[in-house]
Backbone as CSV, one residue per row, in Angstrom:
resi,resn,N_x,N_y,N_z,CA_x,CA_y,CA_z,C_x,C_y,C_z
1,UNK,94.662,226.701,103.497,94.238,226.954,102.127,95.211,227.926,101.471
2,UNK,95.956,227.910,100.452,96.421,228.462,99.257,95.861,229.537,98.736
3,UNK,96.601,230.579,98.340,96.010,231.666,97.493,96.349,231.274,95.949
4,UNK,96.789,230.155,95.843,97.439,229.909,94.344,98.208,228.657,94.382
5,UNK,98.917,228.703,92.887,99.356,227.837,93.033,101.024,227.778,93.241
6,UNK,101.414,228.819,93.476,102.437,229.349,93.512,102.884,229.442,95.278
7,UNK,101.617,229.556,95.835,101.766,229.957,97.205,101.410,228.176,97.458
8,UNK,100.742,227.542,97.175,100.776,226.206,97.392,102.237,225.470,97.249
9,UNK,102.877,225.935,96.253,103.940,224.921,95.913,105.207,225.282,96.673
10,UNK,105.754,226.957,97.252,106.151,226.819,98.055,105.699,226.536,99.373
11,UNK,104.740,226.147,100.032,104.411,225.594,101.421,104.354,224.347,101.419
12,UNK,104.725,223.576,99.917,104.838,221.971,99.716,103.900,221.701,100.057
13,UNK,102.475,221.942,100.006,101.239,221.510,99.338,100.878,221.363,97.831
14,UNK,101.776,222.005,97.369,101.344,221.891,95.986,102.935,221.387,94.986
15,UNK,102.003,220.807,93.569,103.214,220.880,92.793,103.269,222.072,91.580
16,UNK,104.580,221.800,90.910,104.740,222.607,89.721,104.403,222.441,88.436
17,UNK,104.763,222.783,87.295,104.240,222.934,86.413,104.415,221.219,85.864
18,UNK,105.032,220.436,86.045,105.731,219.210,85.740,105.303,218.438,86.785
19,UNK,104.534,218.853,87.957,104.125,217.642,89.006,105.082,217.397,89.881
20,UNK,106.121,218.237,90.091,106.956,217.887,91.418,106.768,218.677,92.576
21,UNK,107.151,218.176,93.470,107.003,218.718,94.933,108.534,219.657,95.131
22,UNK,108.280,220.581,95.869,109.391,221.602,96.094,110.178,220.927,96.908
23,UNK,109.824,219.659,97.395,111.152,218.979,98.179,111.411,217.735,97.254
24,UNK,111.335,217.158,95.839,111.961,216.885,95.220,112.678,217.787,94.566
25,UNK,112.109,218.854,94.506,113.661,220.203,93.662,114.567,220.407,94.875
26,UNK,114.090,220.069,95.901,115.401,220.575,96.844,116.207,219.318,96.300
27,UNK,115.347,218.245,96.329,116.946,217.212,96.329,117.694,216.503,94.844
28,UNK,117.022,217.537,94.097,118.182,217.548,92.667,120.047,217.656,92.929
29,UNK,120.694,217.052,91.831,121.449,216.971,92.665,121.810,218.267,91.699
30,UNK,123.718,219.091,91.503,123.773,219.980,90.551,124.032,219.269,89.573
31,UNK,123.942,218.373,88.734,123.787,217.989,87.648,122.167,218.698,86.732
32,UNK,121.412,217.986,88.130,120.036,218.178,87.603,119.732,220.125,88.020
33,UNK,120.153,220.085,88.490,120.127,221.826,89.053,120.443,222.672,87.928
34,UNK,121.408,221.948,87.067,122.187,223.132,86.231,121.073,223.195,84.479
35,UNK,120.642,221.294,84.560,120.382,220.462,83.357,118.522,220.727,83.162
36,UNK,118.150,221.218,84.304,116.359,221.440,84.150,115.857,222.963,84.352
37,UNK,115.168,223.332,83.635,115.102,224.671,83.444,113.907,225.165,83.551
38,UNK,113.015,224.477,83.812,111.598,224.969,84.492,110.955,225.077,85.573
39,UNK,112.257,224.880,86.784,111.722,224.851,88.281,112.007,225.952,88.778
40,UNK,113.256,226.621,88.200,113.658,228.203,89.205,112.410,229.021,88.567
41,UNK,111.936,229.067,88.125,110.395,230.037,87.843,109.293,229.822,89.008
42,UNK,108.947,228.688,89.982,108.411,228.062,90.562,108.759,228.627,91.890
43,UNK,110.039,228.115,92.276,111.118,228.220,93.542,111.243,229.855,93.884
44,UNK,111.243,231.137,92.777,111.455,232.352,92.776,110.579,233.227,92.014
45,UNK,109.331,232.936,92.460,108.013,233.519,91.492,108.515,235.154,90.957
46,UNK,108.083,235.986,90.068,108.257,236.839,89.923,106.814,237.622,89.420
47,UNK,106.484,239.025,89.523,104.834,239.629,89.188,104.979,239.759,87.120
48,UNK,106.280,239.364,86.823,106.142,239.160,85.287,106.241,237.840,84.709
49,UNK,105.789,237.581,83.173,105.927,236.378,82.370,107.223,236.431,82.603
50,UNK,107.194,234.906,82.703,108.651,234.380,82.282,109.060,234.168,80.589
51,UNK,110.167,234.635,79.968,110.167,234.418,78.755,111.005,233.093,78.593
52,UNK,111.068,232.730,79.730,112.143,231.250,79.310,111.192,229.951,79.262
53,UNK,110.466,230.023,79.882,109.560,228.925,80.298,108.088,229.457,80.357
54,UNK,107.275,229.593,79.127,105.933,229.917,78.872,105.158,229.152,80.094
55,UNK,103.667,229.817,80.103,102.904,229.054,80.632,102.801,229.172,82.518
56,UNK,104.461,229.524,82.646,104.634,229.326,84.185,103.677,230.739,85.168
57,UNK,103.498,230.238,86.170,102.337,231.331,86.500,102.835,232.553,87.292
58,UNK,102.467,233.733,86.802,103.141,234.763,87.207,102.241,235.379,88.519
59,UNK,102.906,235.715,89.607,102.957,235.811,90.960,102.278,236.855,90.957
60,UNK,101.118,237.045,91.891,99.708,238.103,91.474,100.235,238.778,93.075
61,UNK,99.720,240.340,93.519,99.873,240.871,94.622,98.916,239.830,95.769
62,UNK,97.969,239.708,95.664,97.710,238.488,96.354,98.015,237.274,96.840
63,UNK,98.686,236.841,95.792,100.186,235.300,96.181,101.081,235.977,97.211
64,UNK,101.118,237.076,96.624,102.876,237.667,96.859,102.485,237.628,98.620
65,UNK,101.404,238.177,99.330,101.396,238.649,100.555,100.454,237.110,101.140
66,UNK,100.491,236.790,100.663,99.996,235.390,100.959,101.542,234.119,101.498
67,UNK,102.063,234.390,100.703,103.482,233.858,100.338,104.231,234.643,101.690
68,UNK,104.109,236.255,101.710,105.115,236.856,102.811,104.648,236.628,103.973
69,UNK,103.095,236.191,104.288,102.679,235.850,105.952,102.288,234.935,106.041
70,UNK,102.486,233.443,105.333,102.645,231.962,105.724,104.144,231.445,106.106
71,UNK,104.379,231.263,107.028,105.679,230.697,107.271,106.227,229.433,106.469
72,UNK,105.097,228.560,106.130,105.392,227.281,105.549,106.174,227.806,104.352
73,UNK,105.394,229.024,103.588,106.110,229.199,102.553,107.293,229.951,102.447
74,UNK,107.307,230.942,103.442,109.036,231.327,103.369,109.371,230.163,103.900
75,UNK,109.502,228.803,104.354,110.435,228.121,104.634,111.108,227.578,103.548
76,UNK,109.572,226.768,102.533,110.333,226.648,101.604,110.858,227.853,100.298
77,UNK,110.764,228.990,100.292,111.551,229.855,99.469,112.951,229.865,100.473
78,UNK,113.109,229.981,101.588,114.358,229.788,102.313,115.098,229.009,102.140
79,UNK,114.430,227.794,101.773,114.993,226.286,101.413,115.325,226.284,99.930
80,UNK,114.659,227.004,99.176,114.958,226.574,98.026,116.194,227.862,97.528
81,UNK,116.315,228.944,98.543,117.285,229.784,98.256,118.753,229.118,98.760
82,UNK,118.557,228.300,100.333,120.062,227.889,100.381,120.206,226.428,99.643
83,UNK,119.562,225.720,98.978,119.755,225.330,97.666,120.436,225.450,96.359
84,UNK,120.115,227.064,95.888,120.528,227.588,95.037,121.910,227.944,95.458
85,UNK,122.182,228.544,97.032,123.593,229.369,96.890,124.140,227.892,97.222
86,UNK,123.998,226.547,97.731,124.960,225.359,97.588,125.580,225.593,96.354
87,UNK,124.377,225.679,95.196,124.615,225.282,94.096,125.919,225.967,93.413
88,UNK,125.708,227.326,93.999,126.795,228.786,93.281,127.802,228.269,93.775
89,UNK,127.733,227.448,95.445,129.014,227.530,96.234,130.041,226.605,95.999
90,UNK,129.486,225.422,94.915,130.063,224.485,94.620,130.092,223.707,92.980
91,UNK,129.732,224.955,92.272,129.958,224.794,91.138,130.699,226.245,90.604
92,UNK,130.714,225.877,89.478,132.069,226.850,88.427,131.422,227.407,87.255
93,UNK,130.960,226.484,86.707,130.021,226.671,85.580,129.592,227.915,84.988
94,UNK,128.947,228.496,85.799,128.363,230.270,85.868,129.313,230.830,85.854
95,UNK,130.392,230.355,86.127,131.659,231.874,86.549,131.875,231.803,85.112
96,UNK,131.195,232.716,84.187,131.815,233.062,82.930,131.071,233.681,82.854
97,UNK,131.693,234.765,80.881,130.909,235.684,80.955,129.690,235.883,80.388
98,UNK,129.295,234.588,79.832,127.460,234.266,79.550,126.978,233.597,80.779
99,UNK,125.850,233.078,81.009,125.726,232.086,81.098,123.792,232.317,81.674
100,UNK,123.317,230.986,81.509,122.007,231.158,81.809,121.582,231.425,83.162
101,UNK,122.831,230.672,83.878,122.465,230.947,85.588,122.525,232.713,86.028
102,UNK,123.214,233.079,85.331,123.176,234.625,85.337,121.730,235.563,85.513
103,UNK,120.989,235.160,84.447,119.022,235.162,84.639,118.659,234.817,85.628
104,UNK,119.302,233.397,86.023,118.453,232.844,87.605,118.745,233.699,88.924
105,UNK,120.056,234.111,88.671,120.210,234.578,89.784,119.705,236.214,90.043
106,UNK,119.635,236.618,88.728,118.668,237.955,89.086,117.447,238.069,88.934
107,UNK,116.766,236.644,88.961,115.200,236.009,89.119,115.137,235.465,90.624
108,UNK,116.399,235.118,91.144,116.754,234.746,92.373,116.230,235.947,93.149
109,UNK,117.414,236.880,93.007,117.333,238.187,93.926,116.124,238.964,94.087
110,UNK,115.417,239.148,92.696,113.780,240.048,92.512,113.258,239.087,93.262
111,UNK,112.783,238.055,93.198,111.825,237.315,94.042,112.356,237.535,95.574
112,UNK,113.399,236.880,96.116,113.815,237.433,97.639,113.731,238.834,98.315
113,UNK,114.107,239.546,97.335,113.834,240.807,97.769,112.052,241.184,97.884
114,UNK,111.381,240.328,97.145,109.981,241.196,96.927,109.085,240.505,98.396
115,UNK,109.703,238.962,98.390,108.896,238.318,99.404,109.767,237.596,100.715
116,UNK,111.613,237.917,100.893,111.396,237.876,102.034,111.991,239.615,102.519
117,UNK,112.607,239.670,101.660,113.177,240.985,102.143,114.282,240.929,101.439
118,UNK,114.735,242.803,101.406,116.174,243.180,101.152,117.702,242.953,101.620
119,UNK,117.471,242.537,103.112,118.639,242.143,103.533,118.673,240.748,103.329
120,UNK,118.111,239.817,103.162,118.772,238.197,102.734,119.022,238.915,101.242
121,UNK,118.401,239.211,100.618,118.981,239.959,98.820,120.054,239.932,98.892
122,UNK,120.385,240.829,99.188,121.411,241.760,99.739,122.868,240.442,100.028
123,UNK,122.559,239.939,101.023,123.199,238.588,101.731,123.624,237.998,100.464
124,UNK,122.609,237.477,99.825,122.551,236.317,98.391,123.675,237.149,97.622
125,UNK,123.372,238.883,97.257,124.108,239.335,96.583,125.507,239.431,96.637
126,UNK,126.034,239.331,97.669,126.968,240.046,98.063,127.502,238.453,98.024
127,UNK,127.010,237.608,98.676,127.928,235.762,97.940,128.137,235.464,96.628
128,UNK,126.885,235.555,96.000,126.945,235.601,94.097,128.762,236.658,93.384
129,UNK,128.406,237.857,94.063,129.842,239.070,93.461,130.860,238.318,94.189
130,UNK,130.770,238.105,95.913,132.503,237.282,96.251,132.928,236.541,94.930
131,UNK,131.772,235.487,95.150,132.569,234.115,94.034,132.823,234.562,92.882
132,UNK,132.182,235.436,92.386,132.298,236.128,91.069,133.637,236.848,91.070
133,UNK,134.244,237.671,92.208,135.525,238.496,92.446,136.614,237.459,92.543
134,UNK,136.512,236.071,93.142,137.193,235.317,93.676,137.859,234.045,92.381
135,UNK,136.945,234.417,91.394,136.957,233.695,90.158,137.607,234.588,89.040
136,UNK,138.419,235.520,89.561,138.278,236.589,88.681,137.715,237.600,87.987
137,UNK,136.720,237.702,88.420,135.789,238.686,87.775,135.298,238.221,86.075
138,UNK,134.383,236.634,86.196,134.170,236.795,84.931,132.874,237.081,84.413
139,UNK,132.194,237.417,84.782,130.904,237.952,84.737,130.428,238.856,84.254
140,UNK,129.886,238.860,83.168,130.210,240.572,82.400,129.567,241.454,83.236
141,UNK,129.968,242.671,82.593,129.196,243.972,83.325,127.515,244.386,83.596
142,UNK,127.185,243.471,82.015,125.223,243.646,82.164,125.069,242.916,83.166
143,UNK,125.137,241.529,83.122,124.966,240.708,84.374,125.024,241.263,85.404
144,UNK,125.864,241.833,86.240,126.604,242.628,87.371,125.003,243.596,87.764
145,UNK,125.034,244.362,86.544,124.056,245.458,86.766,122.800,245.039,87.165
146,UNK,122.313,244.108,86.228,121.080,243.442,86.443,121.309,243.102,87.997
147,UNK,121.674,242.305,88.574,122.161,242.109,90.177,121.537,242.859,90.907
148,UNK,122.450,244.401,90.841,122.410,245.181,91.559,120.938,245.638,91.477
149,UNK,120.611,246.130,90.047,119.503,246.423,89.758,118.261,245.944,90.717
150,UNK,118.470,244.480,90.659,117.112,243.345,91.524,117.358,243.738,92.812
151,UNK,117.987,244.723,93.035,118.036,244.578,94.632,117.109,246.106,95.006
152,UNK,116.835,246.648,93.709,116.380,248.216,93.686,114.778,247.276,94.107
């Protein structure tokens, strides 16, 4: 049994706001990864509204520890995190100095850090800045901060 629906949808019992299963978002390809914008709210719950995507359900202390001692569901937040860094690892797109994936990824990091821990954060973080260093550094400085910030 589920504490939510949030804790349902990562243990792939449940769907999202749109009716998909967390293992059809795994197998978006990055077209659809880059092109749909209401599943990383789902995949990386956070305890605030989302201002990008109304409606989406914000992650209660009860989900949250529900979510940290079901394994089903860190598997799939595990799954849907090395998902995301495919995504960083093989696209370009983000390496500039806007961009929307910039939000995801420090919606990425607050959620990992809150429910599996600081050191995969940490891990995620420290791949996100390589590619970011390795691209030249195009990433502005707020971005950067925010990063670091999600890891506080």
């Amino acid at each position: 049994m589920s504490a939510g629906r949030l804790h349902a949808f990562l243990a792939g019992t449940g769907h999202d706001g749109a009716g998909r299963t967390l293992r059809q978002i795994l197998a978006f390809d990055d077209a659809q990864i880059e092109g749909i914008h209401d599943f990383v709210q789902w995949c990386f719950p956070l305890h605030s509204l989302s201002a990008a995507v109304p409606g989406t359900p914000v992650l209660t202390g009860i989900e949250a520890e529900a979510i940290r001692s079901d394994p089903a569901a860190l598997s799939g937040l595990r799954a849907a995190l090395g998902r995301m860094t495919r995504f960083y690892a093989e696209t370009e797109g983000w390496l500039r100095a806007h961009d929307h994936n910039h939000l995801r990824i420090t919606r990425i990091l607050s959620a990992v850090r809150d429910l599996i821990g600081t050191g995969t954060a940490t891990e995620f973080h420290a791949f996100v800045a390589a590619r970011n260093r390795a691209a030249g550094a195009p990433v502005n400085e707020d971005s950067l901060r925010y990063w670091a910030d999600a890891l506080r």
